[in-house]
Each structure stands twice: as structure tokens, then as C-alpha cells.
N, C-alpha and C positions, 0 to 999 in steps of 0.2 A: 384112648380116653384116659383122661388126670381123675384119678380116685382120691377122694378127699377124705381124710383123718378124720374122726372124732372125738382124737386125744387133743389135750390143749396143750399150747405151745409151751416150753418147759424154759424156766428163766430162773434165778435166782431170787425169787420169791414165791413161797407156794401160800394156796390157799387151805386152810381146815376145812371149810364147806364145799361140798361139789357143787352148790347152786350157783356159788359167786362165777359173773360171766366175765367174759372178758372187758379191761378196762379198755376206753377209749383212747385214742391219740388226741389232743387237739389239732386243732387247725393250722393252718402255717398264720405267725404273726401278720405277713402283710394283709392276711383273710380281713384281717382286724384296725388293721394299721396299713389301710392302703398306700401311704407317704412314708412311711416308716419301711426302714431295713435295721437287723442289728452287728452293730460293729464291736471289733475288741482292738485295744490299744495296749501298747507295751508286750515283754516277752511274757509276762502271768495272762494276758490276754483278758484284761477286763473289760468286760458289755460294756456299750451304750448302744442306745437308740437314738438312731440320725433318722430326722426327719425333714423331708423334700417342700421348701418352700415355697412360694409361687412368686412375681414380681421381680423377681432377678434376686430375690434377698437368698446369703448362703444358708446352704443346711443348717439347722439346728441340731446339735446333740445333747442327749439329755441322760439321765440315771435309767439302768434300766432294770427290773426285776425279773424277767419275763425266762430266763434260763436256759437251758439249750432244746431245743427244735426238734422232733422226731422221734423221741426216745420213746424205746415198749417202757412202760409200767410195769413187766413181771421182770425186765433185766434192772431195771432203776436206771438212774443220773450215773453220768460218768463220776466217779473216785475224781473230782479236779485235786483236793487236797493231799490224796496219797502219799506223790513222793515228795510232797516237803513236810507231812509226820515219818515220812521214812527216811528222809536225811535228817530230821534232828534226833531221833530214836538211838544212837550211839552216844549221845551227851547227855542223854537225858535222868531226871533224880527221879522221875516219876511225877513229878506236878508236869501237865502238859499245859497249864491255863497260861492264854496270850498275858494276861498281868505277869505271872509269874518271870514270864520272859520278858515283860517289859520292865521290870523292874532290878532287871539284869541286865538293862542297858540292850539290848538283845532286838534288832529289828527284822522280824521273822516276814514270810513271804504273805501272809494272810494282813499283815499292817503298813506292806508295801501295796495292796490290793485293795483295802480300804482308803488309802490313801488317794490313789488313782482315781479311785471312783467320786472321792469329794472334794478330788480337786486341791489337795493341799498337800503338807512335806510328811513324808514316814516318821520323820522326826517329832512332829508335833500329834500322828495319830500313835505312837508310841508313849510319848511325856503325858495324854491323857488317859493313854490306858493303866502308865504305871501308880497314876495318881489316885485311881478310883474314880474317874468323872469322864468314863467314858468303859464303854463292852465291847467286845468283838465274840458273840455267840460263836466258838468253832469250835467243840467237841472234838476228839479224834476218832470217836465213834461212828462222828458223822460226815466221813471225807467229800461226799457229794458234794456239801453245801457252797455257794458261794460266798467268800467273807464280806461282812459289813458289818458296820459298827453304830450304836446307839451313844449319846451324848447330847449334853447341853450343848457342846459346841460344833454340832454333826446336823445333816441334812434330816429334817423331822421324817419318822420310819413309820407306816401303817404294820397295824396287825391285823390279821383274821381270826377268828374265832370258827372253828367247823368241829362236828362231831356228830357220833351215829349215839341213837336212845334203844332202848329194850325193845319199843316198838314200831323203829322205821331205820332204815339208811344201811348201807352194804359196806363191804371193802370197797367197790367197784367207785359207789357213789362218794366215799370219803376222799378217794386218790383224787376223783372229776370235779369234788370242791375244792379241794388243794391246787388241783391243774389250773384253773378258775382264777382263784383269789390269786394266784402269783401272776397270772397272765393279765390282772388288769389293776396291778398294782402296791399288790402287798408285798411286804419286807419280809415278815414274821408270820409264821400261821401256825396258831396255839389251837390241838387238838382237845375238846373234853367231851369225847366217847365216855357211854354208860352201858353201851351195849355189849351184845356175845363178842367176842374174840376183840378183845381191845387191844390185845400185846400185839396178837399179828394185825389189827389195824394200824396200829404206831409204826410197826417197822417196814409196812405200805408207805406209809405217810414219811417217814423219818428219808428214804429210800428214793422219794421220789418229789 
């Protein structure tokens, strides 16, 4: 007979409270998206979502946010960014911000990635980052993330808004409204927590 632990499973994120349970997994995308699979194109492997169209007309692919599939919340998102902040790390002056490099002529793998994703040249998502009329939010703090870029002249990007108050909302619940809001569309998801344990909420949130 299998005897079952009472200890919780041990990852790379811990919790301050022993109340907080365990987080959920979502669902698999096709749950949700029964025409839909998601594809990655090129050697950085950028998402989209192909969807299966009826009439004999080809697939459609589209922008996808939705991120990678099965991952525990207490290990996080795979590092996708790592080893390309760890190959420019020997050249580097300490400004790690994609302007910085774009204004150094510099087409790094995160503007090769955005690029992919909207469909146009590294070249030209480079020349708007170095100009100031265009963002590529990538932290190195944050290697998880997947690059994309905000711009006048960029595919229009949703934010979410989620956070936990003094008197309601967990870790648990903050990660399954982050899993949520990317799962059915959003870009960006700005936390403003007023509750207990904001920092280890954020780096829930940041994490995953």
C-alpha cells in the first residue's frame, strides 16, 4: 500500500503561510481552444496559435500569449531568456536595457523574437526601440518572460490588472488570476496587491 506525504511538494518557491494550498495547473489549451494547437516557429521557438478551420480554408495562425503548458507554479516558467542574458554577460557595462543595446546597433535574441511574433524585420523592431517609440519589457531578472514589444507601430497589447486586498485573495488565487488573464489573452499583467506578503506574492507572480 502507497502512503501518502503530508509534506508539500518542494520547488523553487516557498510559501510564508502554511495555510496557502496548493496552486492549480490549468487546463490543457485545446480544453479551451478545441481548433486550436500551439506552434513555435524558428530556432528561439516563437508561439503561435494555429487554428483548424472548417470548408477546406488553411489553418489560421495567430499571436499567442497563452505560454507554456503544464508547468507546477511552486517550480515556475522555464528561464526561456537565461542563456541569451548569459551569452551577452561578458560584454556587458551593466545597462542590460534592450534600448541600450539598440542603440548600439546591437540585434539581441529578445528583438529577433519580437520580431517573429509581428511579423516584420529585427531591423525595423530594433530602429524603434533605439528611438524611444517602441518597449520590449525584459528585465534580466525576469528570464521566464516571453519578449514582446509595446509600440505605436506593434500589434495593440492587453493588460490585466490583478491583486490581492487586506481582506480577501491568496498567493494561490493571485498565480490562478495571472494563469487566467494570459490564458485568454492578455500581454501584460500589472499586479496591485495591498495585502500580507506582497513581495512573496510578486515573485509568485513575477515566476510564473
Amino acid at each position: 500500500m502507497t502512503e501518502h506525504s503530508s509534506e508539500r511538494p518542494k520547488g523553487r518557491l516557498a510559501v510564508a503561510s502554511p495555510e496557502t494550498k496548493q496552486v492549480a495547473i490549468l487546463p490543457p489549451l485545446r480544453e479551451h481552444f478545441p481548433s486550436s494547437e500551439r506552434v513555435y516557429e524558428g530556432e528561439l521557438r516563437v508561439p503561435f496559435r494555429r487554428i483548424e478551420l472548417g470548408g477546406g480554408e488553411p489553418p489560421l495562425q495567430v499571436y499567442d500569449t497563452t505560454g507554456p503548458e503544464g508547468c507546477d507554479p511552486r517550480q515556475g516558467l522555464p528561464k526561456l531568456r537565461q542563456p541569451w542574458i548569459d551569452q551577452r554577460a561578458p560584454q556587458s557595462d551593466g545597462n542590460h536595457s534592450q534600448m541600450h543595446y539598440a542603440r548600439r546597433g546591437l540585434i539581441t535574441e529578445e528583438m529577433r523574437f519580437c520580431a517573429l511574433r509581428e511579423q516584420v524585420s529585427p531591423e525595423f523592431v530594433r530602429d524603434e526601440v533605439a528611438r524611444g517609440r517602441a518597449i520590449i519589457p525584459a528585465n534580466v531578472r525576469h528570464p521566464e518572460t516571453e519578449p514582446m514589444i509595446i509600440g505605436r507601430n506593434f500589434l495593440v497589447k492587453i493588460n490585466a490588472n490583478i491583486g490581492n486586498s487586506a481582506v480577501s485573495s491568496s498567493i494561490e488565487e493571485e498565480v490562478e488570476k495571472l494563469q487566467w488573464a494570459i490564458r485568454w489573452g492578455a500581454d501584460t499583467v500589472t499586479d496591485l496587491s495591498t495585502g500580507k506578503h506582497i513581495h512573496e506574492t510578486r515573485e509568485w507572480i513575477i515566476r510564473n
